[in-house]
N, C-alpha and C positions, 0 to 999 in steps of 0.2 A: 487487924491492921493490914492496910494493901504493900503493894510492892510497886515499885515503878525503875526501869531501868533508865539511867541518863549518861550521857556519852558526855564526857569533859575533857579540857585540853590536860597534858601531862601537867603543865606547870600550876594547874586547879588541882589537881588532884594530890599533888604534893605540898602547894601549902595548906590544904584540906586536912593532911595527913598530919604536918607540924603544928596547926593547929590544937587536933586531935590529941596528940601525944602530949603536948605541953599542958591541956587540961584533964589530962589523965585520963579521955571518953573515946567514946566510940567515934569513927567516920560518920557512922548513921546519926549516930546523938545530933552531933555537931552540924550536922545537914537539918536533921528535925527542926532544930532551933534557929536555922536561920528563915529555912522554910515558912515556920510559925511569925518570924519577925517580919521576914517578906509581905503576907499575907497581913497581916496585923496593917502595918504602912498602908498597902494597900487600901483597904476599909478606911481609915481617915482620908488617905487622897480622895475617895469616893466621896467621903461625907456622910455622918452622922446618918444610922437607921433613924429615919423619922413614921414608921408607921407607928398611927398610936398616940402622936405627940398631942393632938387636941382632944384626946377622950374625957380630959377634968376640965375643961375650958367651957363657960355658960353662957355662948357666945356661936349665934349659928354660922358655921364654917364659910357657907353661899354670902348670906350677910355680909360677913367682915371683909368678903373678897369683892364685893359689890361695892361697899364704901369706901375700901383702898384704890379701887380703880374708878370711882368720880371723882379721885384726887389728881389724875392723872389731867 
């Protein structure tokens, strides 16, 4: 596991702290977890990993992209 040091203003860092205490965990816990949530959001605002997504599909990739665009 890495380390990273982050500079927050007092008033984060104390309800960081009330947080903490009232779920009975660590500072660090309770940062992991939001970290992990952050990051999580993240990846859907992005959007769906789509590598891969036509590998069962019986239907050549150039094709269906050539016939969608003489639709155009």
């Amino acid at each position: 596991m890495g380390r990273i040091f982050v500079n927050l203003p007092d008033t984060q860092i104390e309800a960081l702290a009330a947080i903490a205490e009232a779920e009975h965990r660590s500072r660090a816990a309770v940062v992991r977890d939001a970290i992990k949530r952050y990051i999580s959001q993240r990846k859907l605002a992005l959007g769906p990993d789509v590598f891969g997504l036509w590998k069962d599909k019986k239907i050549d990739g150039l094709a269906y992209q050539k016939k969608r665009r003489s639709e155009w």
